[in-house]
C-alpha positions, 0 to 999 in steps of 0.5 A: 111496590113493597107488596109487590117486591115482597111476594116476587122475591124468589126463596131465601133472595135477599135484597143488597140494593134498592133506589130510584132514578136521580131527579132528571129533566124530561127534555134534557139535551140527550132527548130534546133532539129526537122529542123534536124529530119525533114531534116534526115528523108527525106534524109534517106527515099530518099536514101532507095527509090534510093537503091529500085529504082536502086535495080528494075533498075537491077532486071528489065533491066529498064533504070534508070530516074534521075528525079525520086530520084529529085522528091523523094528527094523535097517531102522528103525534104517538112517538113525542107522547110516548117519550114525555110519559116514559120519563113520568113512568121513570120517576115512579119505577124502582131498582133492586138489585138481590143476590140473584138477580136485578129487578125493575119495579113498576106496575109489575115486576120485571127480573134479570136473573145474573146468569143471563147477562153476559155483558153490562157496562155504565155509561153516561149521557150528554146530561150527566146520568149514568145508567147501568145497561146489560145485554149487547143491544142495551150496551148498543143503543144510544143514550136517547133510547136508554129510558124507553129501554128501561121503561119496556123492561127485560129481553132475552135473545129468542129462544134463549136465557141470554139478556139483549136489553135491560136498563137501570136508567140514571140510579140515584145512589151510583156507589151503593148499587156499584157495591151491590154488583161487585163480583155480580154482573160482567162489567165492561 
């Protein structure tokens, strides 16, 4: 990542502040509840394709394949995975935050330059995390889907330079990146 952050940096940007997210739990309060939705839906939408597969099974004179309802199942299952390997992904990332912009750090680098963000706030989930958010959909999103917003990265509104969503999720070192943002970033 040092490679990586070394050959991103844009000529004579220096770096104020970097960190990683705080030790975290995967299924805390703030996302167990949609872990669970997540997972019953697929579960519950695998079992009514199975009773309509094996209702046409004997409507038809089919012979049953198992690997269809494993196939049905995985793709149901998508959602629940997806969220057990954005906060694996989490503790891998890292943030930077430079005299022109923030950064996420992961298997690319991933900027927001400080004129694009408009509005950006600290909030703090059910477990205690605060994440810094940017942009008005970040700032709108409920804390279970700050992580997947940190892990996707960067947007900007169509057609413009103007930051809808990106997300340092749960900063370990709170004060150091507040002092790197002092006078930077629009926080409300």
């Amino acid at each position: 990542m040092d490679e990586m952050l070394k050959t991103g940096l844009l000529p004579d940007e220096k770096i104020l502040w970097r960190g990683k997210a705080e030790p975290f739990t995967t299924l805390d309060k703030t996302h167990k509840k949609r872990f669970i939705i997540c997972a019953g839906i697929g579960l519950l939408i695998t079992v009514l394709v199975a009773v309509a597969y094996f209702v046409a099974i004997a409507r038809g004179g089919m012979q049953a394949k198992p690997y269809v309802l494993l196939i049905v199942l995985l793709l149901c299952g998508i959602p629940a995975f997806n969220m057990l390997g954005d906060a694996s992904k989490l503790k891998k990332m890292e943030y930077v935050v430079t005299d022109q912009r923030l950064i996420i750090l992961r298997d690319s680098l991933r900027p927001m330059p400080f004129k694009a963000i408009q509005e950006a706030g600290f909030r703090t989930d059910d477990d205690g995390h605060v994440s810094l958010l940017c942009g008005k959909d970040a700032l709108k999103a409920k804390a279970d889907k700050w992580r997947e917003i940190c892990v996707v990265g960067q947007s900007t509104a169509d057609g413009s330079d103007v930051c809808t969503r990106f997300v340092f999720y749960a900063p370990a070192d709170l004060k150091g990146l507040k002092a790197a943002l002092k006078d930077r970033l629009p926080i409300i």
